[in-house]
N, C-alpha and C positions, 0 to 999 in steps of 0.2 A: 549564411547571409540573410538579413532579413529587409523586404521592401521597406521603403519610405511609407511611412503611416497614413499621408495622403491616397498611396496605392492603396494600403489595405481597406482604406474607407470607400475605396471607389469598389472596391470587387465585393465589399456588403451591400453596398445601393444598388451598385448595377445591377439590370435585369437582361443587359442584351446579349444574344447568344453568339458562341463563335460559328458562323456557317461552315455547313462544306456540303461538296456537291453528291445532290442525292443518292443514292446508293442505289443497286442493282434493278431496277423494276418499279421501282417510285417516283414520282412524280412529284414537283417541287412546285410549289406557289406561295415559296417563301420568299424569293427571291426581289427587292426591289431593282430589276435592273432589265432596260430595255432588253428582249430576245432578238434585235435586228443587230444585222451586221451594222458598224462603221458606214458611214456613206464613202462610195470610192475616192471620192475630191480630195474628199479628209486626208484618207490613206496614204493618195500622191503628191498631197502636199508636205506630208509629214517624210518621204522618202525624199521627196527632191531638197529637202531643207538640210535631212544628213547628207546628200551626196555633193551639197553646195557649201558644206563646213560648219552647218547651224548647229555645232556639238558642243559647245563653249559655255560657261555662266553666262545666262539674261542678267537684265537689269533686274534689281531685288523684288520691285514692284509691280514687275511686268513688264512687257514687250513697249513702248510707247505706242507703237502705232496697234498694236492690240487694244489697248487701255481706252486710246484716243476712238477707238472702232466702238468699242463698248459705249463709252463716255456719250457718243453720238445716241445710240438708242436709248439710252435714260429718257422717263417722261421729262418733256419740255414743258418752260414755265417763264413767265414774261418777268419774273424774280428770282430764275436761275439758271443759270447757265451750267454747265458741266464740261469737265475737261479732266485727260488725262490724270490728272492727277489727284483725282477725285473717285477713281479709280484699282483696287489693290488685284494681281491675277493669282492666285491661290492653289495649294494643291486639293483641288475639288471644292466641293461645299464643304464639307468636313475640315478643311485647312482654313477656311473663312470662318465656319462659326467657331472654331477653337481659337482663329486669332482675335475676334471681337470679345468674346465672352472673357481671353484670360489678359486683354489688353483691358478688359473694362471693369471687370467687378475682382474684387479680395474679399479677404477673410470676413466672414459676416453680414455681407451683401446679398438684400434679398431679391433672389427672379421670378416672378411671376411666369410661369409656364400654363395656360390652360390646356388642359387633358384629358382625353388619349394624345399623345405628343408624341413626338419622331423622340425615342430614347436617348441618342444623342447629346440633346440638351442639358436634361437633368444630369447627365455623367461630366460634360464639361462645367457644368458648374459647380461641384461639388470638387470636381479636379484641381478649379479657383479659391476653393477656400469657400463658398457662398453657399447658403440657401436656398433651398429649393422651395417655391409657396406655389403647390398644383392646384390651380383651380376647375373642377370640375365642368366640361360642356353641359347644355343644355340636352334637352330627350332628343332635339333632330338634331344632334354634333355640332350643331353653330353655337357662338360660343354665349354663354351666360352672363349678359354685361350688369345685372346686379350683381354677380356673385364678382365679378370684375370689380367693379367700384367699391366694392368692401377692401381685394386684397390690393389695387394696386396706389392707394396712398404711404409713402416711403417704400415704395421700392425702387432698385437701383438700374432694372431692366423688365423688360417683355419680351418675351421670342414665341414666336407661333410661325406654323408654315401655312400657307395660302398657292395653290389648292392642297390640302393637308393630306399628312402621311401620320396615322395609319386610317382615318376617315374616310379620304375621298372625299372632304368638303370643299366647295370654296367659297371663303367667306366674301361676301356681297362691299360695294361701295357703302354703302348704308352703315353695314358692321363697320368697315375699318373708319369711317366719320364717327360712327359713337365712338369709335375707341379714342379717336383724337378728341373727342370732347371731355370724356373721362381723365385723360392726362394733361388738359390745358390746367397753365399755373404751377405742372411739376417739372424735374428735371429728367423723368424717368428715359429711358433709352428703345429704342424699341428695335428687335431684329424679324427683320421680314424675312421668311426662308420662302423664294418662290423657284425654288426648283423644276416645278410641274408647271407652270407659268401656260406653257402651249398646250399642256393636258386636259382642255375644258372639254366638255358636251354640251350638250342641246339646254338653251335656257340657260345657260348662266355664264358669268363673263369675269376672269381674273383681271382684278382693277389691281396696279402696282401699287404698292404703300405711298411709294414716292411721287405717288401721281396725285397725292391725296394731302389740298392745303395742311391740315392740323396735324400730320403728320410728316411732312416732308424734313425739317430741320431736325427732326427726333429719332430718324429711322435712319437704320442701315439693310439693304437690300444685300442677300446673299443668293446668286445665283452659281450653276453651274453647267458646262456643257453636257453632262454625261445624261441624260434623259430626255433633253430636245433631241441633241444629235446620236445617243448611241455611242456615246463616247465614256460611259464608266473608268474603262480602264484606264485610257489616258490620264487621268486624276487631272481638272484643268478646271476650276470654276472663279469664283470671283466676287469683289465686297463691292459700294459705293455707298457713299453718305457723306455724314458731316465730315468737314475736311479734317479735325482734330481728333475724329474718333477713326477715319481712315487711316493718321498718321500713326496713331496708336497701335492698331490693327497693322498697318505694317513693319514694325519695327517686333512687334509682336512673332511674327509671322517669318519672318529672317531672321530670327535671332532661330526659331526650332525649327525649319524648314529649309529657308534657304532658298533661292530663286527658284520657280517650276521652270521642267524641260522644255529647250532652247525649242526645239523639233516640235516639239506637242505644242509652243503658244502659234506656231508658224503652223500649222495645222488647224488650231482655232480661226485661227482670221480668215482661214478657206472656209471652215463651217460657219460661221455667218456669212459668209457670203456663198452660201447653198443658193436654189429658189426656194421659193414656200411648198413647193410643191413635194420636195423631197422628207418635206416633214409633215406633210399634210396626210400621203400615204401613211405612216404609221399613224397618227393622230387617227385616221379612219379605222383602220384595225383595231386599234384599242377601243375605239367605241361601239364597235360589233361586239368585239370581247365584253365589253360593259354591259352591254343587254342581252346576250348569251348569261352574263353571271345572275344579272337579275331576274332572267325569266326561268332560270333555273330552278331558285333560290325561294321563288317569291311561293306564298302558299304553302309553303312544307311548313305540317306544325312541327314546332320547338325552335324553331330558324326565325332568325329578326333581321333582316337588311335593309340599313337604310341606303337608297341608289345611290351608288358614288357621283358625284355635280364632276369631279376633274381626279385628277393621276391616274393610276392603275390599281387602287386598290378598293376592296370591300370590309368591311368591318363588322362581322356577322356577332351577333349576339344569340347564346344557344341557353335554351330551357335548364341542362344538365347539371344538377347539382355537384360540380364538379369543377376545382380552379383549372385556370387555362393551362398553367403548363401542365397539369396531366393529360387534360385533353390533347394538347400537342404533341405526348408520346402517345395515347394511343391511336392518334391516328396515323402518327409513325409508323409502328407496327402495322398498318393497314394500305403501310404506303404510299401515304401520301404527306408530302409536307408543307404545314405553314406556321404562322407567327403567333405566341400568346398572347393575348391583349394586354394580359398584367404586363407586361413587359415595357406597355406605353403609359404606365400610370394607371395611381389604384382604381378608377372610374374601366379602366382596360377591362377588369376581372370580368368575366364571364361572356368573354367574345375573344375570336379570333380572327387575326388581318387574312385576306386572303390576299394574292398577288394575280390580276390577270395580264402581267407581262411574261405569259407563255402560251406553248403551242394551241392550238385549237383541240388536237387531238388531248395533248397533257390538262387540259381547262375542262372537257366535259371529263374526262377519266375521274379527274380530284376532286369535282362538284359532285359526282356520284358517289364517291369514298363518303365524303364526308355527309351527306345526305343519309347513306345507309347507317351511318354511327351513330351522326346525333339527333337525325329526322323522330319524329314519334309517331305512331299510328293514329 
């Protein structure tokens, strides 16, 4: 039996690797995925919902009084209102950007992705039948809006993440206004992945797409619980936008998905309703973590980092005349593991992501590995 031809197209593009969990004595910082437990809330809300009957089909869309919960925190606008239904609840981000991109673009459809880019992307649209048009960032990772206004006259989309993966940028108010000045007069579609949304540092400030006149009727925000709150596995995230590009997006989204679990949205609605404080703790961790990577980091000749602004990652660029995935085996072999950068696009080559959503102990161990491999004297 042989795959559909669409699959075989995706497994010649694709760059992303199947994970699995590190092996005997290595040390992992490949991982995008908070190292904290669940917040307890979470946990007891998601048991009391099974042991109250919440085992049944949701509504396709989502929980209403979830949707309505979310709906409420969208940036406010004296020319918008938001409700429920404006709304889609998703299995993760990954169920969001796969119902927007194959509810919105077909065969021939071209997306502008500028790159290093969360891999993702380029795979669901290729998955759609469309085009991939990677525009390369600028030297400090923020994005290159000449090189923008060349590619995005006829295209059919833009997706970028803000604060980005595998960067660690986050692009400025200022950025996401050019970019709406760049698109006025088209119809292009724009996807905001703000995943890391809570993930900023010192000096800089994640401005919502949808907060942002020239772009608000254009965009669609894809969030998700699993890296505010710690909730990966749950798969539980979430779309809002234009109301006909939502309806698309949900009809998209239950047709190969099917409602998320009853128990997990009844869980969500207790994780917003955390304090701030239970997220502010990890938020401080990772930005020790952050300047632990960078003070590491910073100085070693052959090593180029630029300070991640927000998420958890770094994105080192190394002297070695050598592509990243070899580099990524040998540092394998050396025990420790992280991500190629070709992997997010050909501007990737010659850098790799590192992840500091892990232990302190595992973070100086893997900073060492990799120092002593590709440091030069």
């Amino acid at each position: 039996m042989t795959a559909a031809p669409r699959i075989e197209q995706l497994r010649r593009f694709s760059r992303r690797p199947a994970l699995t969990p590190a092996p005997p004595g290595a040390v992992s910082l490949a991982m995008g995925e908070p190292d904290f437990p669940t917040p307890p809330p979470v946990v007891e809300a998601a048991a009391a919902a099974l042991r109250a009957g919440h085992t049944h089909y949701a509504d396709q869309k989502g929980l209403p009084e979830l949707r309505a919960a979310l709906a409420s925190r969208l940036p406010s606008h004296p020319g918008r209102t938001w409700s429920a239904d404006d709304v889609v609840v998703t299995h993760g981000a990954t169920g969001a950007l796969a119902a927007v991109v194959l509810a919105m673009v077909g065969p021939g459809d071209r997306v502008v992705i500028p790159e290093p880019a969360y891999s993702l992307y380029a795979d669901l649209v290729v998955l759609a039948g469309g085009t991939v048009d990677f525009v390369p960032l600028a030297p400090d990772l923020h994005w290159d809006l000449d090189a923008l206004a060349a590619a995005l006259p006829g295209a059919t989309m833009v997706i970028f993440s803000n604060p980005a993966n595998p960067t660690g940028i986050v692009h400025s108010e200022q950025e996401l206004k050019a970019l709406g000045d760049l698109l006025g007069g088209s119809d292009v579609l724009v996807v905001s992945d703000e995943a890391y949304h809570r993930l900023v540092y010192s000096g800089h400030e994640a401005t919502p797409a949808l907060a942002v006149d020239s772009l608000r009727n254009r965009t669609v925000c894809v969030q998700t619980f699993s890296k505010t709150y710690a909730m990966t596995g749950w798969r539980v995230g979430y779309l809002a936008g234009p109301r006909e590009v939502v309806d698309a997006a949900a009809h998209m989204h239950r047709t190969f998905n099917g409602s998320v679990n009853t128990a997990v949205q009844r869980a969500a609605i207790a994780a917003l309703d955390l304090p701030d404080e239970v997220v502010d703790v990890m938020v401080d961790t990772y930005r020790w973590r952050r300047e632990l990577v960078v003070e590491r980091l910073s100085g070693v000749r052959g090593l180029h980092l630029v300070p991640p602004e927000g998420a958890f990652y770094g994105f080192l660029r190394y002297d070695a005349a050598r592509p990243s995935e070899e580099v990524v085996r040998e540092l394998a072999e050396r025990k420790v593991l992280v991500r190629a950068g070709a992997e997010y696009g050909p501007s990737g080559e010659g850098h790799i992501r590192i992840s500091f959503a892990a232990s302190e102990d595992d973070l100086r161990i893997g900073l060492a590995r990799i120092v002593d491999h590709l440091g030069t004297a």
